[in-house]
C-alpha positions as CSV (number, residue, x, y, z in Angstrom):
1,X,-7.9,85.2,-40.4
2,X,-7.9,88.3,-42.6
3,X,-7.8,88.0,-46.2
4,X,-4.6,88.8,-47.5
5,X,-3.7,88.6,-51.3
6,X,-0.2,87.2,-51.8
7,X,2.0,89.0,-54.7
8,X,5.6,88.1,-55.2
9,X,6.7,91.0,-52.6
10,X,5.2,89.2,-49.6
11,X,5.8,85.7,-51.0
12,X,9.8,86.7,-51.5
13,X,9.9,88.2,-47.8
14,X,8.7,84.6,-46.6
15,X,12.4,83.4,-47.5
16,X,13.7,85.3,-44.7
17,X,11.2,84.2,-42.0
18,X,12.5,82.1,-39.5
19,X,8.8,81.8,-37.3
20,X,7.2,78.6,-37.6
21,X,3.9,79.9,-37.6
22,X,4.2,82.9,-39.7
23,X,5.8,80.6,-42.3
24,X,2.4,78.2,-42.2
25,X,0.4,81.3,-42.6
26,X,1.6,82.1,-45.7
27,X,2.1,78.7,-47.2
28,X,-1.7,78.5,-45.9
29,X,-2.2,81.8,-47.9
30,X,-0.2,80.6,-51.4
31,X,-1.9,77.3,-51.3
32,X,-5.5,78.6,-50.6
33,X,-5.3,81.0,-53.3
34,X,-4.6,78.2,-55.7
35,X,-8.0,76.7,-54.8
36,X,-7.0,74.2,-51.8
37,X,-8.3,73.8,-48.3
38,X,-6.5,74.1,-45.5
39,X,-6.6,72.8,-42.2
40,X,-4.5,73.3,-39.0
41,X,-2.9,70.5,-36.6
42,X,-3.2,72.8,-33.9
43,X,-4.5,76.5,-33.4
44,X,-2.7,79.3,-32.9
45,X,-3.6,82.5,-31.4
46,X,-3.8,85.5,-34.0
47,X,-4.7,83.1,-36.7
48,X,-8.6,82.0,-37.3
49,X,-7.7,78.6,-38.8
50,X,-9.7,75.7,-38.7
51,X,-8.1,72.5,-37.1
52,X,-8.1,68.4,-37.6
53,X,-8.4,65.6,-35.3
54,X,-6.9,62.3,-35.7
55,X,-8.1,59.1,-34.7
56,X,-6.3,55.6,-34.1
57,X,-6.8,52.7,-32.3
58,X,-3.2,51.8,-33.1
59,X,-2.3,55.2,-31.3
60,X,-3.4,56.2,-27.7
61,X,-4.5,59.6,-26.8
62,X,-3.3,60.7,-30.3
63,X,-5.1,63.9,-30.2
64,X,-3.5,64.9,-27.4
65,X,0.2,64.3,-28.3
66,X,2.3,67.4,-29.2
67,X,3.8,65.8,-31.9
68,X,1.3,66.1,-34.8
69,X,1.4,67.5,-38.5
70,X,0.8,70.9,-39.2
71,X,-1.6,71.2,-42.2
72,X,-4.5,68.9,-44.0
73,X,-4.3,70.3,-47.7
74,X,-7.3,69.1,-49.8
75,X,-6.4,70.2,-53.6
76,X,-7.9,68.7,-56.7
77,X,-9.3,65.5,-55.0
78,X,-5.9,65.0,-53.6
79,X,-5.5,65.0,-49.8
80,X,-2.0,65.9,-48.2
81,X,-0.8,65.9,-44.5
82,X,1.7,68.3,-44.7
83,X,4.6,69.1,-41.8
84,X,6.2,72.5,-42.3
85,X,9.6,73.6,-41.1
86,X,11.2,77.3,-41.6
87,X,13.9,75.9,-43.5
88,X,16.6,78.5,-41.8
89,X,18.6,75.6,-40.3
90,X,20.0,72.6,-41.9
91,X,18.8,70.4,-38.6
92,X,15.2,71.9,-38.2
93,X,15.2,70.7,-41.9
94,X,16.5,67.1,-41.0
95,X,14.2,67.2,-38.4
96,X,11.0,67.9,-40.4
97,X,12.1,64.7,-43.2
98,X,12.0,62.8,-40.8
99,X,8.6,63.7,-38.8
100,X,7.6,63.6,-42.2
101,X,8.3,59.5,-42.9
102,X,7.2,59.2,-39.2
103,X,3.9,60.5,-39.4
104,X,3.5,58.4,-42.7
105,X,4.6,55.2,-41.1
106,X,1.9,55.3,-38.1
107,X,-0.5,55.9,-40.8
108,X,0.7,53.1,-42.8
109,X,1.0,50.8,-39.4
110,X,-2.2,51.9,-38.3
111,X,-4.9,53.5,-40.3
112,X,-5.2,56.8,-39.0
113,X,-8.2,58.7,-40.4
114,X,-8.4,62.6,-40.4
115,X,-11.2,64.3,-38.9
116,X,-13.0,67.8,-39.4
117,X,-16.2,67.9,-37.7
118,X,-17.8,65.3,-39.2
119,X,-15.9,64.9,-42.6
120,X,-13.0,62.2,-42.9
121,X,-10.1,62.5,-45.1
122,X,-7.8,59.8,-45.9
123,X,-4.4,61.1,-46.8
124,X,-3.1,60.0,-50.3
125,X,0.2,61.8,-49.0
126,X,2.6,62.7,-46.6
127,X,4.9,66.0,-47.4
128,X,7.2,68.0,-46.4
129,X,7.5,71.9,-46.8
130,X,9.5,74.7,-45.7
131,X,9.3,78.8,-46.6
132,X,11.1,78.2,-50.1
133,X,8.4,75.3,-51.0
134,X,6.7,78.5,-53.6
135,X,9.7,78.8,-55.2
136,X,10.8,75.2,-56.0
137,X,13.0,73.5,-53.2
138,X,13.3,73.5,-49.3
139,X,16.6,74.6,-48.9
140,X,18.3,77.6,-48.6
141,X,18.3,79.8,-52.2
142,X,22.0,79.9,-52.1
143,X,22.7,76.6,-51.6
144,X,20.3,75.2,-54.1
145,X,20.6,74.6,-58.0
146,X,18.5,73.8,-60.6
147,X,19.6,71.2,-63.0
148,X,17.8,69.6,-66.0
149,X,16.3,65.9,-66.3
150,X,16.2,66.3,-70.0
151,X,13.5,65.1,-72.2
152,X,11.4,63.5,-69.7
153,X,7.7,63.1,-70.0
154,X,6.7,66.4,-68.5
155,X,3.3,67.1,-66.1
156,X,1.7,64.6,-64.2
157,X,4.6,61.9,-66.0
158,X,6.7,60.8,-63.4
159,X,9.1,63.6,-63.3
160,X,8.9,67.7,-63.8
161,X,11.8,68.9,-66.1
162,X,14.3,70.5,-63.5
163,X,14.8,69.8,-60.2
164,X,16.9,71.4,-57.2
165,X,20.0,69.7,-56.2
166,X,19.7,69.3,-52.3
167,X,16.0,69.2,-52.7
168,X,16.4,66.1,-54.8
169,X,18.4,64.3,-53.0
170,X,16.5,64.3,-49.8
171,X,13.1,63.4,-51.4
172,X,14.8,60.2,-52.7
173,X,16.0,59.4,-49.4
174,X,12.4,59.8,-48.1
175,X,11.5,57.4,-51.1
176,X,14.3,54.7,-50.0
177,X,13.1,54.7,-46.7
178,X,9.1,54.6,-47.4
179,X,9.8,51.4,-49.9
180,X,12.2,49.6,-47.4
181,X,9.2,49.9,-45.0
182,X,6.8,48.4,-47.4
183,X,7.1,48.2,-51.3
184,X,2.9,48.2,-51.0
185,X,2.5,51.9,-50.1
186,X,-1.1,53.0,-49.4
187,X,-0.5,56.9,-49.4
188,X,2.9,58.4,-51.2
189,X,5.2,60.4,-49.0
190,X,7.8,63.2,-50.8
191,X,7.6,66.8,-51.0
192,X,4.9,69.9,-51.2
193,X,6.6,72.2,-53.5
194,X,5.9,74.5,-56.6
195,X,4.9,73.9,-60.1
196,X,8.2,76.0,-60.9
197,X,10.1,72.6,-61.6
198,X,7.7,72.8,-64.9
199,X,9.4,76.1,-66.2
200,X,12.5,77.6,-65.6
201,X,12.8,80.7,-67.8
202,X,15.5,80.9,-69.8
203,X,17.4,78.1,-68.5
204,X,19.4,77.2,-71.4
205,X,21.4,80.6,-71.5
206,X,21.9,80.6,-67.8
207,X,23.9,77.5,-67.1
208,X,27.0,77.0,-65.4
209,X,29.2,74.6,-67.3
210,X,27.6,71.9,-65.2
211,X,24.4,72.6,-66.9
212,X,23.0,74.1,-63.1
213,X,21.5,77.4,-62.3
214,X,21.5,78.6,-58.9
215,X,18.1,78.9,-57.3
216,X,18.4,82.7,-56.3
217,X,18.8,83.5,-60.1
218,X,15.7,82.5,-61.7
219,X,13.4,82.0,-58.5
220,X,9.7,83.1,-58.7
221,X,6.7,81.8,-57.3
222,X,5.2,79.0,-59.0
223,X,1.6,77.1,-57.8
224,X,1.4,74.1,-56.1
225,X,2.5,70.8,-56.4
226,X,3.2,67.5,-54.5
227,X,6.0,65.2,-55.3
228,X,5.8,61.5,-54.1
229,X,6.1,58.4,-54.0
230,X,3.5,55.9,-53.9
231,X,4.7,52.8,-56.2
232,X,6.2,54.6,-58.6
233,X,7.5,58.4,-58.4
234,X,4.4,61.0,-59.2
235,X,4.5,64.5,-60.0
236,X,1.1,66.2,-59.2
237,X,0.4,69.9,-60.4
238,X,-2.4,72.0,-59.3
């Protein structure tokens, strides 16, 4: 794949992509600048990206299925399996969640270990992404606002300080569903999103008298982050 440096330009365009694999190139892209490695469920002609294996004994003929996750991300000792949706349509969206909590229940049912070549990875997560993940939430800009948790405990303290509306709400349904499988959870399962949720510029003179912003008004790229849950709600920054 040809080395392309992402500025805000080509990260903004992203929120008007609608191709699956054009949106993983980029989010490949955003997160490898940030130091991460990336890996492929499947390949896909025009991109040069290498791929994982899965193995199972739980699982027959796993690696053949069509139903797999789309990225490995390895960032700061952290290992997410990551399934990626364009985040145009409301469904595809529901869809994704739910692949999501899928893919982290055979894993917590059955062990699967991650292959490249030779190396193994062990997932401590299972997220979620779509093409506004750089910019704080996975749904649409215009239907997404920001709101304050107030004086919570900041980075890498169980919550960032603002969150989306719509974006929050589904990643504590994916939290509900993990701990009514299993309270013990091995690997965390939420959302890979952007270290925006650390700074909103100028938040306090842009509320609404709800104390919200609307995405599309303070949006900007932030680096990423993965928020789940794995006994206790985690907020991981790169």
């Amino acid at each position: 794949m040809a080395e392309v440096t992402l500025n805000h330009m080509s990260l903004a365009r992203i929120k008007s992509e609608s191709h699956e694999h054009t949106v993983r190139n980029t989010l490949t892209q955003w997160l490898e600048e940030s130091g991460a490695t990336v890996y492929w469920g499947e390949g896909v002609e025009r991109y040069d990206q290498e791929t994982f294996q899965i193995e199972s004994r739980g699982i027959d003929r796993w690696s053949d299925s069509v139903h797999r996750p789309d990225m490995l991300v390895s960032l700061d000792e952290h290992t997410t399996i990551t399934e990626i949706k364009p985040g145009a349509k409301y469904g595809t969206i529901a869809d994704g969640v739910w692949e999501t909590f899928d893919y982290w229940n055979k894993h917590h049912t059955d062990r699967l270990i991650y292959t490249v070549g030779e190396k193994k990875y062990s997932p401590d997560s299972f997220t979620f992404a779509t093409r506004y993940s750089p910019f704080g939430h996975i749904y649409p800009s215009e239907h997404e606002f920001f709101y304050t948790n107030g004086n919570m405990h900041g980075v890498n303290e169980q919550l960032p300080q603002y969150e989306a509306n719509m974006s929050a709400v589904t990643l504590r349904t994916m939290w509900r569903f993990a701990r009514s499988a299993d309270e013990n959870i091995s690997a965390g399962v939420g959302l890979l999103i952007s270290d925006l949720l650390e700074s909103v510029p100028d938040f306090d003179s842009k509320t609404d008298p709800f104390e919200m912003v609307r995405a599309s008004e303070i949006e900007s790229p932030g680096s990423p982050a993965i928020f789940h849950w794995r006994e206790n709600q985690d907020w991981i920054t790169v």
